[in-house]
C-alpha positions in Angstrom: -72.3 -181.3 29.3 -70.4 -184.2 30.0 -70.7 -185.2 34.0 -67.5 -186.8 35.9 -67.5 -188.2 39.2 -63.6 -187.7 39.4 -62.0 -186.1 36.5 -58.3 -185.9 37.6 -58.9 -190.1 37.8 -61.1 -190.7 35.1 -59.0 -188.4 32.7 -55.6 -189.3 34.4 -52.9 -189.6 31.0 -52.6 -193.8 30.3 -49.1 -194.0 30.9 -49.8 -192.4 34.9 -52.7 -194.9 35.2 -50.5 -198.0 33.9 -47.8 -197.0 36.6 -50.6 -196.9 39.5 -51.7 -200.3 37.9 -48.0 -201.7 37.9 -47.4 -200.7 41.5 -51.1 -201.8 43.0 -50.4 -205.5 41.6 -46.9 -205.3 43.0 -48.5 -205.0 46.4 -51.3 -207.5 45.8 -49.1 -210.3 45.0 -47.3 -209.4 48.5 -50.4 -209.2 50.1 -52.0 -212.0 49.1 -49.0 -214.2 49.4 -49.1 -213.2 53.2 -52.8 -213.4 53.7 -54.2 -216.2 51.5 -52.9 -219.6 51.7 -54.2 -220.4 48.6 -52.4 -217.8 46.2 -49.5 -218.7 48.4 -49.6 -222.4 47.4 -50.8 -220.9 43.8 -47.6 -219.0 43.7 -45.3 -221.9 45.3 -46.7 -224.3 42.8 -45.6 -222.2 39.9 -41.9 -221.6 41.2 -43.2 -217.6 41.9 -42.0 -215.2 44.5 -43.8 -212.3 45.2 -40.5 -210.3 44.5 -40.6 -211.8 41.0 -43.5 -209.7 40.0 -41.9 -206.2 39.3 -44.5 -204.1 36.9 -47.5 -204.9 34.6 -45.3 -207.2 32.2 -44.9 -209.7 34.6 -48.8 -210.1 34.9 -48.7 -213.2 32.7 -46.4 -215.3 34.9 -49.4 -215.4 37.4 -51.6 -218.2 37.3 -55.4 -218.2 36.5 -58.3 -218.1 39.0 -61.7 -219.7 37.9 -64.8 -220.1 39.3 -64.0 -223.5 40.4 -61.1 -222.4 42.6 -63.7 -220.6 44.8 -66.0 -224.1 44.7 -63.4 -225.8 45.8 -62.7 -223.6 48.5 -66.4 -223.0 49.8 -66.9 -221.3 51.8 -64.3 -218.7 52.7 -60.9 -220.5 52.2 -60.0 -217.9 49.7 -60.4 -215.2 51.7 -57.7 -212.9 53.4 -59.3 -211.8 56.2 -61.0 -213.4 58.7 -65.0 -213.1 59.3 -64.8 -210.2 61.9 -63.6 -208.0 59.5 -66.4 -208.5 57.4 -69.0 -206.1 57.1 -71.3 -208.1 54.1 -71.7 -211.6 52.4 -73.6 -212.5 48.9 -73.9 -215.9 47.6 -74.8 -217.1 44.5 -77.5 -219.4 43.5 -75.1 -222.4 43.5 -77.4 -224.3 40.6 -74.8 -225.0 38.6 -72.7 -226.8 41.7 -71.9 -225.3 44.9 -72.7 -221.6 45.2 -69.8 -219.3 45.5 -69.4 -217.0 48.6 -67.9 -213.4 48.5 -67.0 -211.0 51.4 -66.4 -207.8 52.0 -64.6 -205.5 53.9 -65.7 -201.8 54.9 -63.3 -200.4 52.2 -64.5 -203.1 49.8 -68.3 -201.8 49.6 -66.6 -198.1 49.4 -64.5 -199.3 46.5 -67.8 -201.1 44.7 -70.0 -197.9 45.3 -67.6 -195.7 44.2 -66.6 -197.6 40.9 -70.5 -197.3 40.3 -71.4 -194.0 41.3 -68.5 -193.5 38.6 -70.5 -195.4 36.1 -74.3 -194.0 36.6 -72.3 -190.4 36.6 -71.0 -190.9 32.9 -74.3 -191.5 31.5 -76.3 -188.5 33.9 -77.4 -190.1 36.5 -77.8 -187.8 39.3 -79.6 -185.8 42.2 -82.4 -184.8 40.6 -83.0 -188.7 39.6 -85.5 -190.9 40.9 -84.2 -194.5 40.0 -86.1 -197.7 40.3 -84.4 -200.8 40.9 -85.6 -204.0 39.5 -82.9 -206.0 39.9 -83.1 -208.7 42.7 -82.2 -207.9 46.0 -81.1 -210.7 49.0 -77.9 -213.0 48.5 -77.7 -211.6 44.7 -75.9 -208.7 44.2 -77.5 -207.3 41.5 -79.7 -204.9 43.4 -78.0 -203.9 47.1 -74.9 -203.1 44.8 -76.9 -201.1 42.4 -78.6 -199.2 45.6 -75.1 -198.3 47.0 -74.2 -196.8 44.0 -77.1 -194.8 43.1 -77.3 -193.6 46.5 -73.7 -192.7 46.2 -74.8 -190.5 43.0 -77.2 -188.3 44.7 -80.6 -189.9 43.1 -83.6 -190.8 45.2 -83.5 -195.3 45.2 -86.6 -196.6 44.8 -85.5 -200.5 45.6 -88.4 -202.5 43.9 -86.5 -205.4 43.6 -88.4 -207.8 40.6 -91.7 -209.1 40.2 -95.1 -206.9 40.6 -94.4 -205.7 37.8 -98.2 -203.9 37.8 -97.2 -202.3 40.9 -93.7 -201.0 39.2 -95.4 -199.4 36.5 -98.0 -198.0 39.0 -94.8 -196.9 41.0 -92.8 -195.5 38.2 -95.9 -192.8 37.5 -96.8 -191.6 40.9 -93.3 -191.1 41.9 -92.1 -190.1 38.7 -89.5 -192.4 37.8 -86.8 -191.5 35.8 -84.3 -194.3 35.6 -84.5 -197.9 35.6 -82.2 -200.5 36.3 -82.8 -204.8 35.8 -82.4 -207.1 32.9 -83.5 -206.2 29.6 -85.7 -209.0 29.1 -87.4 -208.1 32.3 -88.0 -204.7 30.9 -89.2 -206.1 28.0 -91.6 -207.8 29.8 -92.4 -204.1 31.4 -93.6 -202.7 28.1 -95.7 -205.6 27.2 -97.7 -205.3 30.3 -97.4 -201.3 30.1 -98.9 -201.7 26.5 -101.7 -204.3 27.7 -103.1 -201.4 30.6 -103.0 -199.0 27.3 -99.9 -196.9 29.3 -97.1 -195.7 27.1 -93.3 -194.9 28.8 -93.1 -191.9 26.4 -96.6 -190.3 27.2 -97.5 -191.6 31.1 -93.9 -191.6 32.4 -90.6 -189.1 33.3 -88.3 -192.6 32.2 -85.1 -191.5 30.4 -82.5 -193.8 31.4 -82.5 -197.6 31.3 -79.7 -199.1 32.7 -79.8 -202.9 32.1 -77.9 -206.1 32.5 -77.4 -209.4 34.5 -77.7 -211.2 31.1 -75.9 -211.0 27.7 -77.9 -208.5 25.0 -77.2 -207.3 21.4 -77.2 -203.7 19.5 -80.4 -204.4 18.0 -81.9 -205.2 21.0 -80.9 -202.0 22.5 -82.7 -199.9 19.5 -85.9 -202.3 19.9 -86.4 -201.0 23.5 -85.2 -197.4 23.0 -87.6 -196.9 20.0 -90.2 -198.5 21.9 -89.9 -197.0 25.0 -88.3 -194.3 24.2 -85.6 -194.3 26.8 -81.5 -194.0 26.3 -80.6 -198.3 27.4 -77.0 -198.6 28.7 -75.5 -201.4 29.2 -73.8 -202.6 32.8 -71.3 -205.0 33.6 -70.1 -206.8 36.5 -69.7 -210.5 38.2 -70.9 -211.5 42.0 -67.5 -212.9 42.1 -65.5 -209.5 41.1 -68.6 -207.4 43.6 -71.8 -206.9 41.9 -72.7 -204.6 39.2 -69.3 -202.7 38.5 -69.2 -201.0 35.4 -71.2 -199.2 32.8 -71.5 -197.5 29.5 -70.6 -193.9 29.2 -73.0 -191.5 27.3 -71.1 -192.5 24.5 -72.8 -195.9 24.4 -69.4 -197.3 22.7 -68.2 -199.9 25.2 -67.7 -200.6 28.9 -65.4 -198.2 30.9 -63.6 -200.1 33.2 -61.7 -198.3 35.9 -58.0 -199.2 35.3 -56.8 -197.7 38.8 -59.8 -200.2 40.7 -59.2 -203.2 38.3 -56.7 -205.0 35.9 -57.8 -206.8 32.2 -56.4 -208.4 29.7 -58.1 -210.0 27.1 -56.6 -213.7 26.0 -57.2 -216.8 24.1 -59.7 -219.2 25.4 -58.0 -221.9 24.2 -54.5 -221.3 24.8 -54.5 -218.7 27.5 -52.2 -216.4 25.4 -53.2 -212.7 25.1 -54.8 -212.1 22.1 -53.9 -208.7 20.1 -55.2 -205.6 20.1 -58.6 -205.1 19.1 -58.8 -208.8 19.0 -62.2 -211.1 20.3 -61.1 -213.0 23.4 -62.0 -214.0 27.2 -61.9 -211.3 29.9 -59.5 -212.1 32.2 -59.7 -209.9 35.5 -57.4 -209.0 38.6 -58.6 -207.0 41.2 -56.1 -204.6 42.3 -57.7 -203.2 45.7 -60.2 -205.3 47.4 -59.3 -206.6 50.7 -61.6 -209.8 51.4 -61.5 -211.6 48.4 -58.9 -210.5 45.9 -58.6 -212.5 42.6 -55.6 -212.6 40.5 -56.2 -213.4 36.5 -60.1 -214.4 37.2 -61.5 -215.8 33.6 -64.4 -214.2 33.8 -65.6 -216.5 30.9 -67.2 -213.6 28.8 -66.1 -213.1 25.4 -65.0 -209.5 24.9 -62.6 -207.0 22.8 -60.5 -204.4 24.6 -60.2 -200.8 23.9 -57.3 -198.4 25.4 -58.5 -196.1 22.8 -59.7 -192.6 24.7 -62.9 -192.5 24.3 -65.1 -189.4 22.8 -66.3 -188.6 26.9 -62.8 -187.8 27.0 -62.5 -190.5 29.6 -58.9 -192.8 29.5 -59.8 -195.8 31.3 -60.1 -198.6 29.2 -63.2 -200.3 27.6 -65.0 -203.7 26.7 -66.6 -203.5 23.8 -70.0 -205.4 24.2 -70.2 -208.7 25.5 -70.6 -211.4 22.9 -71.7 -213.7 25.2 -69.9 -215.9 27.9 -67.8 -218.7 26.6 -69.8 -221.4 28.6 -72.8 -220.2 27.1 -71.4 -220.9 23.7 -73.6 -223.5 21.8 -71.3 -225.8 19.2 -73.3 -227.1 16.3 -72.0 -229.2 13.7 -68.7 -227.6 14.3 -69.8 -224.3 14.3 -69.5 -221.7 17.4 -73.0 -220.4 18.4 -74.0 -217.4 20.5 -77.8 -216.3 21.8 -76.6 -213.1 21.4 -75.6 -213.7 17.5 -79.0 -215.1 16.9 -80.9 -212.3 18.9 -79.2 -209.7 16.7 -80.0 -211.0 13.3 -83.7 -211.6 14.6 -84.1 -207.6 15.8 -83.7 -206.5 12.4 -86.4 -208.0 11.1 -89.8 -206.1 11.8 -92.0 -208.9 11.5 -90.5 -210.6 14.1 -90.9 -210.1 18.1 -88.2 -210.1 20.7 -88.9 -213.3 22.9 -87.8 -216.6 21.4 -86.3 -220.0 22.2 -83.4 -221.8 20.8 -83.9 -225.8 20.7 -80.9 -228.2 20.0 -81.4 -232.1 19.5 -79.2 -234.8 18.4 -80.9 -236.8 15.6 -79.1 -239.9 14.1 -76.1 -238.1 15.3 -76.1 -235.2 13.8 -77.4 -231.3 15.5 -80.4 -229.8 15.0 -81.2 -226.2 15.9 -84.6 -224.7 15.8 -85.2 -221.7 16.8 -88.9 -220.5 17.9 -89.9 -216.7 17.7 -93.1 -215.0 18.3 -94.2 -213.2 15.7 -95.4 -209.4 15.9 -99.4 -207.8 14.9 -96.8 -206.8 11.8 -96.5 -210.5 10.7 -99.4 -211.8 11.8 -101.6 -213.0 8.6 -104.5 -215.6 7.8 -102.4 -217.1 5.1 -100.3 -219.9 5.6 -98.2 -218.8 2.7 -97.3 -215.3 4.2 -95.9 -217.5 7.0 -93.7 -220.3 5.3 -92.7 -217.0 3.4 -91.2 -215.0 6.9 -90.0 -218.2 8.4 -88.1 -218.8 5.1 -87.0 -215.0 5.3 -85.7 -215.5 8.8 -84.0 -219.0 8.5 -82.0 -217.3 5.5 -81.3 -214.8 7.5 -79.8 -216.6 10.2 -77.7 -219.4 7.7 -76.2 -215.9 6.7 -74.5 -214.7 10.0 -74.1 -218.7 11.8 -73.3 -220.0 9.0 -75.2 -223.3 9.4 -79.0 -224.4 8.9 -81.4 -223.6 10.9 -85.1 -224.3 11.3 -87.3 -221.4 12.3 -90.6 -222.4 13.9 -93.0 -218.8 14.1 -95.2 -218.9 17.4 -97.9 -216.6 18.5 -97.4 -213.6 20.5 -97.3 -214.9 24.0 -96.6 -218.2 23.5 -93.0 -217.8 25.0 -92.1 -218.3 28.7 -91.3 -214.3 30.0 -88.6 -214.0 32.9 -88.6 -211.4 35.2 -84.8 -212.1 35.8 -82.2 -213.7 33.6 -83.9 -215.1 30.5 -83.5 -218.7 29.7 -83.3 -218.5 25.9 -81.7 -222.4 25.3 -82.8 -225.8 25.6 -80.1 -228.0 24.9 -81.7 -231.6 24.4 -78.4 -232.9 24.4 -77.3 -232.7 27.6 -80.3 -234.5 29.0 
């Protein structure tokens, strides 16, 4: 049985939703030309008049937002309303540069719970769930915004938040967990311990549902922790500057639904800002088409994505992003060639002998890049032989000259070795920015 939160929306013919769409950023361009000096300057700057913007097509005369804009502004000079009609602010860690700062209105939490409780519906998440939150909670929106929307659901929260991650397993029997929701490599980290107090999620636990995010993960990782946890994973989506966690997976586990009547995208060239074709890899660009507080026109999101109008096999309309490649600052450039973590995660899953926590090291010798990636190895690969080893770090290295298409050394490590996160995993060193 396949479960909808709101079918007449979530079904509604593309054509219908594209008109909603077309008259929604009609009125935000109005309303943010009245309420944000910013946009207004934006939109002065660029010779545009609100009564310019007459339907979808005329999307692309609107200038970008970036994450800058909202730096630039700190704290709230982006904002359309003032703070007494506020109900909420997050912040972000600001380690990159000053943190960002994002309000909300009353109708702006209702809009974020309800795109979720959306989400969590299409892959069975429901009342008779108990769902344990791992993702942070505080200034970071991963977890309050993930509460809301469970909540919103029906399920029982059980807001662990991360870390004591004895006590979560501990937790996850005695109340009989049954979903769980924080980053996959803090999961990971889950069944290691889990395996280490001889518990397994299969046998000691009512788990069924992962739902993970926060950081960028592959397809091969996702079989790795379903075949050994034996959970369904799903993958969420969503940016503290857009709300929180927004968006997940269907049942279908075949891309991203993003609700077209809550939220514009388009897909363009990172380079030249053009949108790319159909079906075509490219940067996410977002508009949000109802939130009152902070609204963003064309936000680069800065993840590389495709885009899918295609209906999908839940019979849903709304379209998806296929899985996230990886974000385009987090793109490494070696010897000329474009790098993702992601890529390299997926060509190490699908080898056995190989664990799933590793490190990738870039230096500049003599001028030229070097990349070395470290990987623990797995009770599979371990041996006495120093042979069997040069012989699987040879297997891997090949492996990975095959899909990045440049060398690569590959340094085997023991189980362990490898600095485990209980948030977002740090899976780069680059020596050259130092």
């Amino acid at each position: 049985m396949i479960e909808y939160w709101n079918p007449q929306i979530e079904r509604m013919p593309v054509e219908e939703l594209k008109n909603i769409q077309g008259g929604k950023l009609c009125n935000l361009i109005i309303y943010v030309y009245e309420h944000s000096p910013f946009y207004r300057k934006q939109f002065d700057d660029a010779g545009i008049r609100p009564e310019d913007i007459k339907g979808l097509d005329d999307v692309t005369k609107l200038p970008f937002t970036y994450k800058k804009d909202l730096r630039d502004t700190y704290p709230t000079g982006m904002f359309c309303v003032p703070n007494n009609k506020l109900v909420r602010f997050h912040v972000s860690s600001g380690t990159t540069g000053k943190p960002t700062v994002v309000g909300y209105t009353d109708n702006d939490i209702k809009s974020w719970t309800t795109s979720l409780a959306r989400a969590l519906t299409s892959i069975g998440i429901g009342r008779n769930d108990i769902m344990q939150i791992g993702y942070g909670y505080g200034l970071f929106t991963g977890g309050l915004g993930m509460h809301y929307g469970a909540e919103e659901t029906g399920c029982t929260v059980l807001p662990t938040s991360s870390g004591n991650t004895d006590r979560q397993i501990e937790l996850m029997q005695d109340l009989g967990t049954s979903v769980i929701g924080c980053t996959p490599s803090y999961f990971l980290f889950m069944i290691e311990a889990a395996k280490e107090a001889g518990i397994s999620f299969q046998e000691d636990t009512n788990l069924r549902i992962g739902v993970f995010g926060a950081e960028p993960w592959s397809e091969e990782m996702r079989k790795r922790i379903e075949e050994s946890s034996g959970i369904k994973a799903y993958d969420i989506f969503g940016t503290s500057e857009l709300s929180g966690p927004l968006f997940t997976e269907c049942r279908e586990q075949n891309g991203i639904h993003v609700w077209a009547d809550q939220f514009l995208v388009e897909v363009i060239d990172p380079e030249t800002g053009e949108p790319v074709a159909d079906g075509e890899r490219g940067e996410l660009v977002i508009t949000t088409l109802v939130k009152e507080a902070l609204p963003l026109i064309r936000y680069r999101i800065g993840d590389i994505t495709v885009l899918n109008w295609d209906e999908c096999e839940c019979g849903r309309t709304h379209p998806r992003i296929m899985r996230v490649l990886g974000r385009a600052d987090d793109m490494l450039i070696v010897r000329g060639i474009n790098v993702f973590p992601s890529q390299v995660e997926s060509v190490l899953m699908k080898i056995p002998e190989v664990g799933e926590h590793f490190m990738i090291i870039v230096d500049r010798v003599n001028e030229l890049d070097i990349m070395k990636v470290q990987i623990e190895m797995t009770d599979l690969a371990f041996s006495d032989k120093v042979n069997d080893i040069i012989n699987l770090e040879k297997k891997v290295a090949a492996a990975l000259k095959g899909v990045l298409n440049i060398a690569v050394k590959v340094e085997l490590v023991e189980h362990g070795s490898l600095p485990r996160s209980m948030g977002k995993a740090k899976k780069v060193i680059d020596n050259r920015k130092l």
